[in-house]
Residue, then its C-alpha position, 0 to 999 in steps of 0.5 A: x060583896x066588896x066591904x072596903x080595902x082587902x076586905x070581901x065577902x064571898x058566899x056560896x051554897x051558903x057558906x060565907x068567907x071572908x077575906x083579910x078582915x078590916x073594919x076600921x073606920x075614918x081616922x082611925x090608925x094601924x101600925x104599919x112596921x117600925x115608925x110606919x103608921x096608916x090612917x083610914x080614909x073611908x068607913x067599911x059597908x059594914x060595921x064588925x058587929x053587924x056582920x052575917x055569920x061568917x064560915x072562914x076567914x082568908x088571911x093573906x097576912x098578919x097586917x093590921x090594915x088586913x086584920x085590924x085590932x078590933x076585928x083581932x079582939x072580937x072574932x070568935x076564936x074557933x073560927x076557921x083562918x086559912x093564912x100564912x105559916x108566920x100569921x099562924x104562929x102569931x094568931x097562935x102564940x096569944x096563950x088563953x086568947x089564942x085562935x084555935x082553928x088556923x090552918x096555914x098554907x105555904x105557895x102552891x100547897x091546898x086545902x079543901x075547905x070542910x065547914x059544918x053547917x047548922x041546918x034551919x031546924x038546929x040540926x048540924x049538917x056535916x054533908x054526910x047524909x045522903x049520897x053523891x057530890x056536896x059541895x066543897x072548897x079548895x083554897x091553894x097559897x099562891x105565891x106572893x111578896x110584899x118586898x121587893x127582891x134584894x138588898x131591901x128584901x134581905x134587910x126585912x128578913x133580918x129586920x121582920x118589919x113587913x110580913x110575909x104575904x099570900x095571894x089565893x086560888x079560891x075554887x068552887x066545886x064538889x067533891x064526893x068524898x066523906x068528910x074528915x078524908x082530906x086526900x080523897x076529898x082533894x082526889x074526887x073535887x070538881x071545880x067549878x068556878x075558879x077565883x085568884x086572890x093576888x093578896x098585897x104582892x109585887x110583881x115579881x118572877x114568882x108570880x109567873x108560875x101561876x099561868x103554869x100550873x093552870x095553863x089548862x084551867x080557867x080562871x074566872x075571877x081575880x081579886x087584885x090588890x092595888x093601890x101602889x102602897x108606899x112607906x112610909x107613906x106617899x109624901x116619902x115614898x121610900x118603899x112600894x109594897x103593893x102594885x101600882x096600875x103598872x104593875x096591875x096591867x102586867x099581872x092581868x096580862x099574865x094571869x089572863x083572868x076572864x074578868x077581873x076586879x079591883x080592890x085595896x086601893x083608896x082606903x088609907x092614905x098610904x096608897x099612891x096609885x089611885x083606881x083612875x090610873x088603873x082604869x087608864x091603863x085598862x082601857x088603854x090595853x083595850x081591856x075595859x070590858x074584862x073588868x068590873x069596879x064595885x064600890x064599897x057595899x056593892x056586889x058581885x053575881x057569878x055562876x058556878x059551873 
């Protein structure tokens, strides 16, 4: 389900994740880096509070348009948050406040997702009983730059106004290990259906290794972070963090997903590139058919081999 600018709902098997958490609404402000503001544009299909239960949060990075204020002070604080090393030492660092179940994931490392469930009669359900294949996640930091390369990106590394950022390789599979053994969990996994989740990156020569790495491996689903983002806005387009429809085409074209969806491009007015140039580009490409667009509430139905 598709929630409003990077933020999704993903469930299978019965699990929930939920990627980059964002729940303000119209009018509403995020502080964007020094002297950087953003003001919403839409409301969220649904309110914070109004959620299902969630499993685990995917956090591409520590941004207030990504993890806003409110979600920071409602969320439970044993919640499972896969994200970035520099969002784990913020999400850490609150004292008493602190979340205390945040795993953190540089590019190309992996994590298989273990969740305890609470079964319909209260009973825990840690996969144990039984025997064969249960299911399992993996989720692997893919690499990703909100700056980009030279003088500008040097200056934020000094100036820490843009954090670091990362995109996701989500798998759905099984894996036939008991849980709590990490190595012959990620040894036994099978995917099944493979999701890439560019997080709010450029374009640039890192992301070429992705095709690499998983030349013999389908990609089924991408999540693309669009929206040409500019700061401090599009009126002074000084500095574009995300992609914009250019660049959108280029990395569909690189990664070469089987179907590809669009999302964070229209909900605060810090976005240049509307889903119309991007639409324009995908047919022009002759790629209409590879990609769905969903408004925010609507959702998506996938198979998982």
């Amino acid at each position: 389900m598709f929630i409003g600018t990077a933020t999704t709902i993903l469930e299978w098997q019965g699990i929930r994740l939920m990627t980059d958490p964002n729940f303000l609404h119209a009018g509403d402000h995020v502080h964007l880096g020094p002297g950087v503001q953003g003001t919403r544009k839409t409301n969220p299909a649904v309110d914070l509070h109004d959620l299902p239960r969630i499993d685990a949060v995917l956090l591409s990075h520590y941004h207030a348009d990504h993890f806003d204020q409110d979600v920071e002070q409602s969320l439970r604080r044993d919640l499972p948050i896969i994200t970035t090393p520099h969002a784990k030492s913020c999400l850490t660092a609150k004292g008493d406040d602190s979340f205390t179940a945040v795993e953190d994931l540089d590019f190309f490392d992996s994590i298989i997702v273990d969740i305890n469930r609470t079964s319909e009669s209260g009973d825990e359900d840690d996969g144990s009983k039984g025997e064969g294949a249960r299911p399992a996640f993996r989720v692997t930091g893919m690499p990703g730059k909100h700056v980009p390369p030279g003088p500008l990106s040097m200056a934020n590394d000094f100036l820490k106004a843009v954090p670091p950022t990362n995109g996701w390789m989500l798998e759905l599979g099984s894996t036939s290990s008991l849980p709590g053994d990490p190595a012959a969990s990620e040894e036994r996994f099978d995917c099944g259906y493979r999701i890439y989740i560019s997080g709010d990156t450029l374009l640039v020569d890192e992301l070429k290794e992705i095709p690499e790495r998983y030349k013999d491996k389908n990609i089924d689903l991408m999540l693309i972070h669009l929206g040409g983002t500019t700061i401090p806005g599009p009126s002074i387009p000084l500095l574009m963090v995300t992609m914009d429809a250019k660049q959108g085409i280029e990395l569909v074209k690189l990664i070469q997903p089987d179907l590809t969806i669009p999302i964070h491009y229209d909900d605060y007015d810090v976005f240049m590139s509307p889903l119309s140039d991007f639409k324009k580009a995908m047919e022009e490409a002759g790629l209409g058919e590879k990609v769905v667009y969903l408004d925010r509430g609507d959702e998506y139905k996938f198979a998982v081999k």
